[in-house]
C-alpha positions as CSV (number, residue, x, y, z in Angstrom):
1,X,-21.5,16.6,35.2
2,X,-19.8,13.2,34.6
3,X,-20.4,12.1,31.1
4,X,-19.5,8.2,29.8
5,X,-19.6,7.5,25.9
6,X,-19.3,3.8,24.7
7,X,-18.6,2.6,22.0
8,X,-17.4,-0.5,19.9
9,X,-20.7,-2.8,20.3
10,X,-21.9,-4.7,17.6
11,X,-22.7,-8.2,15.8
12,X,-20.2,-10.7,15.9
13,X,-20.4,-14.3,15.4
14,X,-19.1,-17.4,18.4
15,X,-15.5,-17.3,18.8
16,X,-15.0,-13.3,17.5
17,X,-13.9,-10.9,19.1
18,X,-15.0,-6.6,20.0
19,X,-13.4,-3.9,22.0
20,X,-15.5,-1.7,23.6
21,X,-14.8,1.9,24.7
22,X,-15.4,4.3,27.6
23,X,-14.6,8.0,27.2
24,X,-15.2,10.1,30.0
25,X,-15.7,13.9,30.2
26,X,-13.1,13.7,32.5
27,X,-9.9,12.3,34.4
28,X,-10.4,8.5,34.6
29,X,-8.4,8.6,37.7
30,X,-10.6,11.0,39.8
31,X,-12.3,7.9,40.1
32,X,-11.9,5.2,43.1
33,X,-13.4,2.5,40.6
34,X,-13.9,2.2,37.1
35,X,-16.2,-1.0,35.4
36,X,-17.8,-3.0,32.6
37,X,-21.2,-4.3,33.9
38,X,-23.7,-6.4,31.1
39,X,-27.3,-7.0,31.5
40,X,-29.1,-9.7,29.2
41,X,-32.8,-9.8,28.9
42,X,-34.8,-10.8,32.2
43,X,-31.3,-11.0,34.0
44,X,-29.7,-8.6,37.0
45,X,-26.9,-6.8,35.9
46,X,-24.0,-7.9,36.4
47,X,-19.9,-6.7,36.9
48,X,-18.1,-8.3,34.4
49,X,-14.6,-6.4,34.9
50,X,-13.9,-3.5,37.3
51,X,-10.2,-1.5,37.5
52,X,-9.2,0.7,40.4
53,X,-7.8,3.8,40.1
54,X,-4.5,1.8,42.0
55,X,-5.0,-0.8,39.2
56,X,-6.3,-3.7,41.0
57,X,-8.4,-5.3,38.6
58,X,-11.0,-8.1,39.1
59,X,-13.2,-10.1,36.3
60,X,-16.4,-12.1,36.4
61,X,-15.9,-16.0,36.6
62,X,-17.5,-16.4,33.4
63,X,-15.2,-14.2,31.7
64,X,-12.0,-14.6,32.8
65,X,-9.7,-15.4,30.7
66,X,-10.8,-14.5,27.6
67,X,-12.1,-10.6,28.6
68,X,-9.6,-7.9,29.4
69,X,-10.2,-4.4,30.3
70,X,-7.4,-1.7,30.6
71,X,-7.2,2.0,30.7
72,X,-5.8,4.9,28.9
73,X,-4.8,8.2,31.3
74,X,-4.1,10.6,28.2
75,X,-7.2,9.9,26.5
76,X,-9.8,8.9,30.0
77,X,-10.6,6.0,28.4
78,X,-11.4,2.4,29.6
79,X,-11.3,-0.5,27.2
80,X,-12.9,-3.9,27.6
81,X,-11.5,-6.2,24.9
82,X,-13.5,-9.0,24.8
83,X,-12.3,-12.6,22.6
84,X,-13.3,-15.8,22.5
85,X,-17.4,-14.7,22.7
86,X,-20.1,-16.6,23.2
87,X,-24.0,-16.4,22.6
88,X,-24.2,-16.1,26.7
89,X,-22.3,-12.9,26.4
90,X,-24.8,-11.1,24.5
91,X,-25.9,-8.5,26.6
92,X,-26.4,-4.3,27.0
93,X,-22.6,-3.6,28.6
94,X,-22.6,-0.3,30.5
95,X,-19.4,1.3,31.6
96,X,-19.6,2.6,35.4
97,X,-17.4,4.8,37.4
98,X,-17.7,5.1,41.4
99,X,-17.5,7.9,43.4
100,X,-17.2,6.6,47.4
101,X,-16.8,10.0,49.4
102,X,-18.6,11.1,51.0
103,X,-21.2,8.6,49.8
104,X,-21.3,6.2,46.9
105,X,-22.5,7.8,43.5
106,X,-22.4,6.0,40.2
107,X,-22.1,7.6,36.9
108,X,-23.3,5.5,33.3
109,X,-22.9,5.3,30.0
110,X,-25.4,5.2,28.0
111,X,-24.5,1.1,27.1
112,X,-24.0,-0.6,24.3
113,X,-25.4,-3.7,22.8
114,X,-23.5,-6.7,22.1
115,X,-25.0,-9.4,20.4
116,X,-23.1,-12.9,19.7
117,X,-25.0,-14.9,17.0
118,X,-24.1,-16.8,13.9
């Protein structure tokens, strides 16, 4: 059974910064796609940043530029550093890996909340 673990959510005021952290049970690269999705209340969830397991990566309009996520083979963890926050980024952020063959499957964290407030 897959297994995600975040971490690294908090309380941070406008203009700070947070990493968050994805450690999975097991090779990071087994997986097609790896991502950071976010869902504020009454909003769909949303990607915000999603890495292959080629390393194509691809970001969310709203955050590019000031979010980066990046990936650690030796420890199968996926990092979302995120600077520059604001109060519209406040959000539960779930890490997701995808599974395509033979059919899509979708594994989640158990999310972490983010909160950007003064």
């Amino acid at each position: 059974q897959v297994q995600l673990v975040e971490s690294g959510g908090g309380l941070v005021q406008p203009g700070g910064s947070l990493r968050l952290s994805c450690a999975a049970s097991g090779s990071i690269f087994s997986f097609p796609a790896m991502g950071w999705y976010r869902q504020a209340p009454g909003k769909q969830r949303e990607l915000v940043a999603g890495i292959t397991s080629g390393g194509y990566i691809n970001y969310a309009d709203s955050v590019k530029g000031r979010f980066t996520i990046s990936r650690d083979g030796a420890k199968n963890t996926v990092y979302l550093q995120m600077n520059s926050l604001k109060p519209e980024d406040t959000a539960v952020y779930s890490c997701n890996a995808a599974q395509f063959a033979p059919y899509r499957r979708d594994y989640w964290g158990q999310g972490t909340q983010v909160t950007v407030s003064s």
